[in-house]
Legacy VTK file of the C-alpha trace (Angstrom):
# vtk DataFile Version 3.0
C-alpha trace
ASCII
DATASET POLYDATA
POINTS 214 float
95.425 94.576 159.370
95.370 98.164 160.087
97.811 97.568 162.876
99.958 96.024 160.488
99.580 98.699 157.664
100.838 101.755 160.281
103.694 99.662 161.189
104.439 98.925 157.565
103.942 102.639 156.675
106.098 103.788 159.432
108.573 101.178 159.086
109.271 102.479 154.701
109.081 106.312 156.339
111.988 105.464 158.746
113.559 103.507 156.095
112.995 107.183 153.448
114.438 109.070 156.752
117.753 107.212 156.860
118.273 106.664 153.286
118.177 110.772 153.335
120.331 111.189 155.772
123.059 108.190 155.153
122.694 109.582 151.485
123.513 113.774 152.770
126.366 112.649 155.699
127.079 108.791 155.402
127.159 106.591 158.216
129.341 108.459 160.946
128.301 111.619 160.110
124.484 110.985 159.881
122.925 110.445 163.523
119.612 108.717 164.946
118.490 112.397 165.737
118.896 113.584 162.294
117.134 110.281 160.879
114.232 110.722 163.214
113.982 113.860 162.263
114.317 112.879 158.382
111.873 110.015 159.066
109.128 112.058 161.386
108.900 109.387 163.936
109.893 109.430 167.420
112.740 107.781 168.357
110.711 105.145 170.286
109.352 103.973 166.690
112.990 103.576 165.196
114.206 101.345 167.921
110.992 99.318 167.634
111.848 98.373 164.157
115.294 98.960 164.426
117.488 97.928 167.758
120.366 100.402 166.233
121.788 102.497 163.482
123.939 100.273 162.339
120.722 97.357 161.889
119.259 100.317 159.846
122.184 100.739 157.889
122.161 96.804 157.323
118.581 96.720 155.983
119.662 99.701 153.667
122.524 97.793 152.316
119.685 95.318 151.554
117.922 97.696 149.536
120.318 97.823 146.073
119.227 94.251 145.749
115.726 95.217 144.690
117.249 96.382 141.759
117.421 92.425 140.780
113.542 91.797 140.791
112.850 92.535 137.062
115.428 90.264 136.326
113.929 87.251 138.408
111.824 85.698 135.603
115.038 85.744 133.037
114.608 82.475 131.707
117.949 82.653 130.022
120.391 84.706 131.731
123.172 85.532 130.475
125.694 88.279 129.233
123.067 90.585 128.481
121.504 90.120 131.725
124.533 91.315 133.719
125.164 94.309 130.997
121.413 95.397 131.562
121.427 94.677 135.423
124.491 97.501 136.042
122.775 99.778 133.731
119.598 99.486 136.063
121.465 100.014 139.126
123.034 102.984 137.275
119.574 104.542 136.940
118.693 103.518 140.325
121.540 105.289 141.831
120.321 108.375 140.519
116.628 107.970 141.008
116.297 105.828 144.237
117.851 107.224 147.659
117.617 103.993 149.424
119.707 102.164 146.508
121.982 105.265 146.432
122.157 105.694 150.489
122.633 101.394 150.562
125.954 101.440 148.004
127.551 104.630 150.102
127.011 102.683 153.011
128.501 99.294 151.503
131.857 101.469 150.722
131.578 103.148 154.110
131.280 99.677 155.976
134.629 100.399 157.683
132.588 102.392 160.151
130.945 99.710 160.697
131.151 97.597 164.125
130.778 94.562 161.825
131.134 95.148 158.550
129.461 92.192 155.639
131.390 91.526 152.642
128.286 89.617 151.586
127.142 92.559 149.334
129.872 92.304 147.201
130.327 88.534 147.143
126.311 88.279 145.906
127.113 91.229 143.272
130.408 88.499 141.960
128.425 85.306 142.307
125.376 86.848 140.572
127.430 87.695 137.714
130.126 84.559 137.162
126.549 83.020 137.204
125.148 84.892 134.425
128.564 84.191 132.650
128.811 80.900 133.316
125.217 80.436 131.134
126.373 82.748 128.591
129.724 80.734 128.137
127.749 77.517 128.125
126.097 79.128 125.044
129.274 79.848 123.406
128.371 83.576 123.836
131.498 84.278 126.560
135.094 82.979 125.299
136.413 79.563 126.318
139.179 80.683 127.649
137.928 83.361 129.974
138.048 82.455 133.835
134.042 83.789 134.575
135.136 83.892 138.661
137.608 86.364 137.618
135.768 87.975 135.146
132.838 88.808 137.334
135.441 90.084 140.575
136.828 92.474 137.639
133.323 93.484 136.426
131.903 94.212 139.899
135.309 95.336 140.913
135.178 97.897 137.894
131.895 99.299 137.920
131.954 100.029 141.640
135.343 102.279 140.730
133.280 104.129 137.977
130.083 104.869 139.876
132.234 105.881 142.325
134.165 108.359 140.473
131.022 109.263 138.395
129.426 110.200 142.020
132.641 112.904 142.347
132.840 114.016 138.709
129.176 114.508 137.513
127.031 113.390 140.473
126.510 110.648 138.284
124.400 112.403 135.825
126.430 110.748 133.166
126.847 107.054 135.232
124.702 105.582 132.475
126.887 106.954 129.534
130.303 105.574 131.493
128.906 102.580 132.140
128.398 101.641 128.026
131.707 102.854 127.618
132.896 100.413 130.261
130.732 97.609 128.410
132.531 98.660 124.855
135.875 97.861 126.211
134.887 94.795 127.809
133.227 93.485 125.216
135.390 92.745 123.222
137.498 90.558 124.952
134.631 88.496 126.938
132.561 87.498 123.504
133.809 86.044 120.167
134.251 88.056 117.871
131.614 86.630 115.646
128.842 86.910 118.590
129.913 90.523 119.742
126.911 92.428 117.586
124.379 90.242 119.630
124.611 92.180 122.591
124.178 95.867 123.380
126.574 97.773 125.161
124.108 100.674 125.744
121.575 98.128 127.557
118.628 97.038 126.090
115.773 99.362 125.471
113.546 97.962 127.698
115.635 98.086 130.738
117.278 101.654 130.098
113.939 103.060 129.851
112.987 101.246 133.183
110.605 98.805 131.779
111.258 94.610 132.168
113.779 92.526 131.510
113.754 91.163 127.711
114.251 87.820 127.047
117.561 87.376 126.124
LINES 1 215
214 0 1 2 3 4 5 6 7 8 9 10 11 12 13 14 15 16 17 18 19 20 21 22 23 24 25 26 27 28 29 30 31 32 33 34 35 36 37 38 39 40 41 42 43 44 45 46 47 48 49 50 51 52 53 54 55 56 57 58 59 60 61 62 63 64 65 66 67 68 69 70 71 72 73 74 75 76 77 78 79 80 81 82 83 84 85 86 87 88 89 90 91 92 93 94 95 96 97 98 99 100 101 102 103 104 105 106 107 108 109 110 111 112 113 114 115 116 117 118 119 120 121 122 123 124 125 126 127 128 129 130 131 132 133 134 135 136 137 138 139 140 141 142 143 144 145 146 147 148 149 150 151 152 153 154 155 156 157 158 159 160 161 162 163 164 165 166 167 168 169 170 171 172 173 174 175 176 177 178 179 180 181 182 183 184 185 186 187 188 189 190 191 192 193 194 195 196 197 198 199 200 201 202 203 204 205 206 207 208 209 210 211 212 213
């Protein structure tokens, strides 16, 4: 158990090391020297968990997705849900390096030997998911296409982080993202159904707490 603890311990400070340094120079510019370094392993311990940077950079890719577990236990998902979940990954891009280093390196995944569009494509499914429910409920327009809707969404948001990350270092990625949701609103929801939901997130999940039922 102890065993397994050090390698568990060593394996998250390798993880910290690389999110650092992915984070600081991306993925050409960052090198297994500099995340050793970062990390305070040897580079002996690195390839023991990891057989190469670009592995690393896979399991850090991995890493945004644990902005999804306070959202597991949603027993009704739905248009809330998704508004909520990109306001969580907002905060975690400012707060959590591994989320922030994992996104960089999903945009950067031209560098990559072999890059995975499965980020994206679980980002879109999640959401025409959620949309799906919340059209079932009458809460998301007949007429909108929720496989389209949810490329445009992801598509969308990824733009404004990204531009948020140039602008203000995304110290205001929370405030652009409700703007995004007030302009999308509208044409996703009926009109009589629009005050239901909150464009700002719901206070729960903005102040980092769990998911409301919604």
């Amino acid at each position: 158990m102890v065993r397994q603890e050090r390698a568990e311990a060593t394996r998250n400070a390798i993880l910290d090391g690389a999110a650092r340094a992915f984070d600081t120079a991306g993925f050409s510019g960052a090198s297994l020297s500099d995340i050793v370094k970062e990390a305070g392993v040897t580079k002996g311990a690195l390839y023991f968990h990891f057989t190469s940077k670009e592995a690393l950079a896979h399991a850090l890719v991995g890493e945004q997705f644990t902005v999804w577990r306070p959202f597991e236990e949603d027993e009704r998902p739905g248009l809330q849900t998704v508004i909520d979940l990109l306001h969580r990954m907002a905060l975690s891009l400012r707060d959590d390096v591994r989320v922030r280093a994992g996104i960089r390196l999903v945009i950067e995944q031209g560098s990559f030997q072999d890059p995975d569009p499965t980020p994206y494509q679980t980002w879109i499914d999640t959401v025409r998911d959620c949309l799906a429910r919340a059209q079932g409920r009458g809460d998301v327009r007949p007429e909108v296409d929720v496989g389209e809707a949810a490329g445009f969404i992801v598509g969308c948001w990824t733009g404004l982080q990204l531009s948020s990350e140039v602008l203000t270092g995304r110290t205001r990625l929370t405030e652009s993202t409700t703007t995004m949701w007030r302009l999308l609103l509208p044409g996703l929801v009926p009109p009589r159904r629009l005050a239901r939901f909150l464009p700002e997130g719901s206070p729960e999940v903005t102040a980092g707490g769990a998911l409301p039922g919604v």
